[in-house]
Wavefront OBJ file of the C-alpha trace (Angstrom):
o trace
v 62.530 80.796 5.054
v 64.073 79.925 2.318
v 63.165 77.888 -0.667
v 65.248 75.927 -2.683
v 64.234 74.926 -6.329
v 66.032 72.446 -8.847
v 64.639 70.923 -12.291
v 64.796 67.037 -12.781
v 63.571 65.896 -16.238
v 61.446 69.328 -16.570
v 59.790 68.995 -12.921
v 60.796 71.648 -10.551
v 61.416 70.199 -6.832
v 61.185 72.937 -4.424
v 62.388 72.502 -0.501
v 61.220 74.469 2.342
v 64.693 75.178 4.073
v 66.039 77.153 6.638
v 62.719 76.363 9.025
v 61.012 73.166 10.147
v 57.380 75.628 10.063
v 55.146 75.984 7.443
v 52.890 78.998 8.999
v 50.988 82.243 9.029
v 54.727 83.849 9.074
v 55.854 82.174 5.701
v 53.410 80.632 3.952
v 52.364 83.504 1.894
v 56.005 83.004 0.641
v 55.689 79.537 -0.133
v 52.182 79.842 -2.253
v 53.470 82.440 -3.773
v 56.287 80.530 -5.287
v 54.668 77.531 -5.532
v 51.922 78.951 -8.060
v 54.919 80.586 -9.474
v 55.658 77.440 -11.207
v 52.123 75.907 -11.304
v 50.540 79.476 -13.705
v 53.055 77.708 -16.303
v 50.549 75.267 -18.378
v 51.750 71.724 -18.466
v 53.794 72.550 -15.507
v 54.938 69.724 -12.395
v 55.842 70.582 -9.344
v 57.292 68.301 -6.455
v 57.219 70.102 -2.411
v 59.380 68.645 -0.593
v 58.857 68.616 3.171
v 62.034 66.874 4.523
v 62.600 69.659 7.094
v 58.791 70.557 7.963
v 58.008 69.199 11.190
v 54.860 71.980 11.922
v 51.613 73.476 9.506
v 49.441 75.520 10.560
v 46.121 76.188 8.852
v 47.839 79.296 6.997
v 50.078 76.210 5.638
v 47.287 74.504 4.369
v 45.660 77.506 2.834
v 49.252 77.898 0.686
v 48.646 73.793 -0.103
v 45.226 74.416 -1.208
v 45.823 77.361 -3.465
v 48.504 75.639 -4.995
v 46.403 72.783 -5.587
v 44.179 74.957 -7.222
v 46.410 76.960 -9.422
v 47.443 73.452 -10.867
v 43.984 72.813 -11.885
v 42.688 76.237 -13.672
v 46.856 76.036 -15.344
v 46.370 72.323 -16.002
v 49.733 71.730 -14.302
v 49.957 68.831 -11.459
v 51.655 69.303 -7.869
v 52.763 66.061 -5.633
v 53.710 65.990 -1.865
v 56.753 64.133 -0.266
v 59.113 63.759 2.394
v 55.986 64.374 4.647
v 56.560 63.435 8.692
v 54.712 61.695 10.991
v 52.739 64.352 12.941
v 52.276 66.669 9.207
v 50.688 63.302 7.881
v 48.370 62.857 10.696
v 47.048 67.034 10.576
v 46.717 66.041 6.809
v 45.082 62.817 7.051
v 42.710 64.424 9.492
v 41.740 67.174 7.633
v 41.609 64.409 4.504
v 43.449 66.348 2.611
v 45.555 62.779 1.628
v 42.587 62.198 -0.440
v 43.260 64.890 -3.020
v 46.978 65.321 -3.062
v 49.104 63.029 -4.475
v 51.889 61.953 -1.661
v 54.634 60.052 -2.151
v 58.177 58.984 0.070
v 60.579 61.193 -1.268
v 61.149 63.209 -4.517
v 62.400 60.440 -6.728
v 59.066 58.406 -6.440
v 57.598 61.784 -7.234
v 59.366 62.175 -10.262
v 59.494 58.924 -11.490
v 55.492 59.021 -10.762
v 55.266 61.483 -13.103
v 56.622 59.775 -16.055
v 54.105 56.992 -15.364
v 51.600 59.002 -16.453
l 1 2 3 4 5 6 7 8 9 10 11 12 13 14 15 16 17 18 19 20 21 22 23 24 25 26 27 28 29 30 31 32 33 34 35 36 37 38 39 40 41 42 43 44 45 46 47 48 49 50 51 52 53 54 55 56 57 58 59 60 61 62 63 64 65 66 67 68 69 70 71 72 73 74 75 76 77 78 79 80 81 82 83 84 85 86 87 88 89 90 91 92 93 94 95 96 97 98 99 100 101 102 103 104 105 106 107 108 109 110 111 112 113 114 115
């Protein structure tokens, strides 16, 4: 997997490439680089998951210690770009309740400046 990063406006967007899986076989990778950017205090982070088509529960274990990270660093992470059968695993496991998702990274970032 690989993951591709780019800074709008001081957000970092980062994009799962290279697989349509976010599982046991990469997802250490993922929260690893996602609370990278989220120990930074202050920081935002948009995950883009154009290509992810598949989680797994070691997927949602990355999403949830991200999610954490962003509270104990006071930094704030926001979903988009999520499919059809990702949304319905997440909206089963309710986990649409305490992410923020949005349609694609410009709602994202412009969602931030709202604030």
């Amino acid at each position: 997997m690989n993951i591709e990063t780019k800074n709008v406006d001081s957000i970092t967007i980062m994009k799962l490439c290279e697989t349509n899986r976010l599982y046991a076989l990469n997802a250490g990778i993922a929260k690893d680089k996602m609370n990278e950017v989220l120990t930074q205090p202050q920081s935002r982070l948009v995950v883009d998951f154009e290509d992810i088509s598949f989680i797994d529960s070691s997927g949602f274990g990355a999403l949830l210690s991200a999610l954490k990270t962003s509270k104990e660093h006071q930094s704030k992470i926001k979903l988009c770009n999520i499919n059809k059968d990702v949304m319905e695993l997440i909206e089963l496991m309710q986990l649409d309740s305490i992410f923020e998702i949005l349609q694609d990274p410009t709602a994202c970032v412009n969602s931030f400046s709202a604030e």
